[in-house]
C-alpha positions in Angstrom: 0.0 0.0 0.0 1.1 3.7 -1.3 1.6 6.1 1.9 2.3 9.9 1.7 3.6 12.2 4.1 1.3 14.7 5.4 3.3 18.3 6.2 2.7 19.5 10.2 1.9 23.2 8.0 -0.3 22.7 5.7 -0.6 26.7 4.6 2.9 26.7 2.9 1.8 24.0 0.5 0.9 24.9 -2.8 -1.9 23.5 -4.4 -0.7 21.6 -7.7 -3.5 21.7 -10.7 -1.7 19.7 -13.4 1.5 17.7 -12.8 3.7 20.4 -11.2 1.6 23.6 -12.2 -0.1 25.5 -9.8 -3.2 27.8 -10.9 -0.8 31.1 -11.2 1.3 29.0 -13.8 -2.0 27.7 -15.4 -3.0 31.1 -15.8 0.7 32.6 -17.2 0.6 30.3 -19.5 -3.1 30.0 -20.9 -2.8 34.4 -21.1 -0.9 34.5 -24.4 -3.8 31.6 -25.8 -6.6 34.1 -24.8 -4.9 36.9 -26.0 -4.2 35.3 -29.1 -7.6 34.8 -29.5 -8.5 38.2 -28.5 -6.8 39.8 -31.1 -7.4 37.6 -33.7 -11.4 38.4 -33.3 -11.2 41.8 -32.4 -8.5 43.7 -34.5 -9.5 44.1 -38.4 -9.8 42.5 -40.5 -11.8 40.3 -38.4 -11.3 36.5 -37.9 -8.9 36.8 -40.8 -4.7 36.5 -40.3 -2.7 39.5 -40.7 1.4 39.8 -39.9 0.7 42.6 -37.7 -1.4 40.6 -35.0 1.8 37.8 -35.3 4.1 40.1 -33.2 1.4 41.1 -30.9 0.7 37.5 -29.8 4.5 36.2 -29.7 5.3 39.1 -27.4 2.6 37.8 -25.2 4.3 34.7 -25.3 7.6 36.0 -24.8 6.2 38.0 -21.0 4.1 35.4 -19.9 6.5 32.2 -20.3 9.2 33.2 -18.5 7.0 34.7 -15.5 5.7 31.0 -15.0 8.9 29.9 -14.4 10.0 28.4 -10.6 13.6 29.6 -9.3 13.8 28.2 -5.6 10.6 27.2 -5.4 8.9 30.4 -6.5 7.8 31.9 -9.2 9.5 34.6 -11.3 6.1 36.8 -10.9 6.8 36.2 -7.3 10.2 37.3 -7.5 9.6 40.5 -9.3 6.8 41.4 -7.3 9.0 41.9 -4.1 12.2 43.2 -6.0 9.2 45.9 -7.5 7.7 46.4 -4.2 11.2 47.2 -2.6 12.2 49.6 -5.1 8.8 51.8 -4.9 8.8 51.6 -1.6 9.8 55.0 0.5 13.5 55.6 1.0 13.5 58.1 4.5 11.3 57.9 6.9 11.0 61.5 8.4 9.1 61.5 11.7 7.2 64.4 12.4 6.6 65.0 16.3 4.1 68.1 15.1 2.6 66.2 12.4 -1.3 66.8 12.7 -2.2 63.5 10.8 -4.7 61.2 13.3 -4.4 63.9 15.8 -7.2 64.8 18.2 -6.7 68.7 17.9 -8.8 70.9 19.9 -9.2 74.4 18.6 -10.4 77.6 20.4 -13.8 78.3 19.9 -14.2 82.2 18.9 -16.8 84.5 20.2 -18.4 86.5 17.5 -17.9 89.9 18.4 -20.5 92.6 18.1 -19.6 96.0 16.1 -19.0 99.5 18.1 -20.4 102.3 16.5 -18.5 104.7 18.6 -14.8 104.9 19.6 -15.5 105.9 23.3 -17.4 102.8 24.0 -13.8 100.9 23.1 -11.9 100.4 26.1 -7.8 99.7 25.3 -6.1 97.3 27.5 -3.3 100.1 28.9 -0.1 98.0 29.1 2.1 97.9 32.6 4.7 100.4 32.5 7.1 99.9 35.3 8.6 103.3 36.6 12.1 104.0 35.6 14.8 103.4 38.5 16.5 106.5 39.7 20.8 106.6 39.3 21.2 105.4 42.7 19.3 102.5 42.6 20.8 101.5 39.3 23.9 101.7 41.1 23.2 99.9 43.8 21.9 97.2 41.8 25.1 97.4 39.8 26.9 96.6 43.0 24.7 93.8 44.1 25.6 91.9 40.6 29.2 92.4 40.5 29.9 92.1 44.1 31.9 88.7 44.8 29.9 87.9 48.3 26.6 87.4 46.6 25.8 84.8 43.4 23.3 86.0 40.8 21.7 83.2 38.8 18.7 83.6 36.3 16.0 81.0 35.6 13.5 80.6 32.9 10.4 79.3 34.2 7.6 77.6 33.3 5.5 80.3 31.7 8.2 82.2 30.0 9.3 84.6 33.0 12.5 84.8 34.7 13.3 83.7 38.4 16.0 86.2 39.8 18.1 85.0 42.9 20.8 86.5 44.5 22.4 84.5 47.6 25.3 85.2 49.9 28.1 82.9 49.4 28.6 80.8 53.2 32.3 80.6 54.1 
């Protein structure tokens, strides 16, 4: 009695039509018999042989056989489908931290705002002008900064101010 050897994964085996062909093969190779048979009905004169349909059909031919070929167990169509697929496929990849793409945004609503006729009833936001320091205090302050006994440091802080410390160096 015949046995065969079942394969433990059965997904990676290729379903074989006729002898050693699978149904890509089949296909490759019935292509240039339909596309003979496509241009011999379609292209004038009709159902009637012409040398210009001759080179039409043996180029199909001459695509389609070799794509049906197996070279380690794949096909050539196989083949050039990755090789294609790796050449068109992006060369940098350029991450983008402030790329908006998928990103839940959330944007300010805005208030419609209602005309003024009249200029008085527009009140301007008067900006904070700080009073100018007198000589002596600019002097003073010239000595706190230079003077040896005391370190001045700035810091940025969170919201764009500045934290100024001056401390007296411990001996």
């Amino acid at each position: 009695m015949k046995t065969v050897a079942i394969p433990a994964q059965i997904t990676t085996v290729e379903d074989r039509i006729a002898g050693n062909l699978n149904l890509t093969q089949l296909l490759l190779l019935m292509f240039p018999v339909l596309f003979g048979a496509l241009v011999y009905i379609v292209f004038l004169p009709a159902l009637s042989f012409s040398l210009y349909k001759v080179p039409l059909v043996v180029l199909s031919i001459i695509v389609c056989l070799p794509l049906a070929i197996r070279i380690r167990g794949k096909l050539v169509l196989s083949w050039l489908t990755v090789i294609l697929a790796y050449n068109l496929r992006a060369k940098y990849y350029v991450f983008d931290k402030n790329d908006t793409y998928a990103r839940k945004m959330q944007l300010p609503a805005f208030e419609k705002k209602k005309h003024i006729l009249f200029k008085k009833a527009v009140k301007e936001e008067k900006q904070k002008v700080f009073p100018a320091l007198s000589v002596a205090n600019l002097l003073k302050l010239d000595d706190l900064v230079t003077n040896p006994k005391y370190n001045f440091t700035l810091k940025n802080s969170a919201k764009g101010g500045f934290h100024v410390a001056f401390e007296q160096e411990q001996k």
